[in-house]
N, C-alpha and C positions, 0 to 999 in steps of 0.2 A: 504494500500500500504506500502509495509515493505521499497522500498527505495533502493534496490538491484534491478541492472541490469536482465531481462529475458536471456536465454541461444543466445550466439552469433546464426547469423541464419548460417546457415551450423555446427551444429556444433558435435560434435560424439554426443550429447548427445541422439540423436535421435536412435543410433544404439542399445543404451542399453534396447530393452525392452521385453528380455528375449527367450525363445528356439523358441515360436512359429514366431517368424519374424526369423529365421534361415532361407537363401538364399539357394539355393542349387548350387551345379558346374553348370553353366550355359554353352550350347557349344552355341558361333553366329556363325553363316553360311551365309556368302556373298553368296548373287543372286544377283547382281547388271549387268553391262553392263557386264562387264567383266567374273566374278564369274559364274558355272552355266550356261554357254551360251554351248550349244552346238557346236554351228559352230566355235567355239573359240577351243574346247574339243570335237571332235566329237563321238570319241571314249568311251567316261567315258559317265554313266547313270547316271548322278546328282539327276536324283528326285527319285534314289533305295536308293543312298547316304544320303538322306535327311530322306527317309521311315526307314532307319536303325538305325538314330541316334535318331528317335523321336520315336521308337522301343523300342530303348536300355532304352530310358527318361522314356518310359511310364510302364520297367518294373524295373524300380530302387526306387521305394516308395515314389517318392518325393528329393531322392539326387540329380538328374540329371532333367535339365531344358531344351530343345532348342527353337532357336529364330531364326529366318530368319530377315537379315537384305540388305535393297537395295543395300546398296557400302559401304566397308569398308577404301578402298582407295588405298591399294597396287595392281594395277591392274595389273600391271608387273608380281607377284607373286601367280596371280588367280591361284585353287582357294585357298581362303582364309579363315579359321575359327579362330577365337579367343573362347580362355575357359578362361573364368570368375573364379576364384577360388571361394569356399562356402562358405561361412561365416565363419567354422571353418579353414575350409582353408587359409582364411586371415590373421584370429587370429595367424597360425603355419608360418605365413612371404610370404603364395601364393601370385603369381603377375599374371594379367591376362598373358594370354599366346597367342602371332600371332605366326600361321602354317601358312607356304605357302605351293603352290603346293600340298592341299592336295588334291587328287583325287586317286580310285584305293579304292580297299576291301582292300587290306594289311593294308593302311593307316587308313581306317575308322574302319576296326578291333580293330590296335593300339588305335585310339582315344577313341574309348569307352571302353575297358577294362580300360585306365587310368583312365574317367572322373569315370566309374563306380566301382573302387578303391578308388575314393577322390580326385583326377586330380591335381591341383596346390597347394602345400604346406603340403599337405596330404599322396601322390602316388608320387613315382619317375617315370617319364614317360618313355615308351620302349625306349631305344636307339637309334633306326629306326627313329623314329616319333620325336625326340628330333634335328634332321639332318634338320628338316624340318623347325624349328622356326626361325622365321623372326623377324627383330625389326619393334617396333610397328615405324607407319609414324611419328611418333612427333619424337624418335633416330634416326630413315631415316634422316631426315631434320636437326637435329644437326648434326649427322657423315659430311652431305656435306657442313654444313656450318663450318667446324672444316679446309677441306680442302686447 
């Protein structure tokens, strides 16, 4: 026993262990109450939306990741996806990114050409689809509590 502390628990040092742990652009996709509901969106085909983006994942080699997640929280702003920047993406200052209101081809179009570019810190996103970002709930909740 040398007498020196082991690595704090959380602590980066876990992130360094080289290309094969590289994350890719992750896109989540709220299906929660809200999200995804049809009778809420009757009009938009959510599970063509979903067939599209796990499309795009499955022909991007590994840089694009998707996830379906129960509730993200902004129900107000269904639906709702968050993109995860990549691991290099992080590295270049990407911050994860909340869309609201996404629904509609234009928009899912948008979304995958960006993620499938490098998406957050990597890709500047369309300008379209840039209209659309929301603050994530945790700035929600400060902005009103600032009021």
């Amino acid at each position: 026993m040398t007498g020196r502390p082991g690595p704090a628990a959380g602590s980066a040092r876990r992130f360094r262990v080289g290309a094969a742990a590289a994350r890719p652009c992750t896109v989540v996709v709220c299906r929660g109450c809200c999200c995804g509901n049809p009778r809420k969106y009757p009009g938009i085909d959510h599970d063509w939306q979903l067939d599209l983006l796990r499309a795009a994942a499955a022909e991007s080699d590994g840089r694009v990741a998707v996830r379906v997640s129960d509730c993200l929280g902004p129900c107000d702003q269904a639906n709702v996806i968050v993109v995860q920047p990549s691991t290099a993406g992080r590295q270049a200052g990407g911050k994860p990114t909340w869309i609201g209101f996404a629904m509609g081809d234009d928009c899912t179009e948008e979304l995958i050409a960006w993620v499938t570019a490098g998406g957050p810190g990597l890709a500047p996103p369309p300008a379209t689809l840039e209209l659309q970002f929301v603050a994530t709930p945790r700035e929600a909740k400060a902005a009103r509590g600032r009021r």
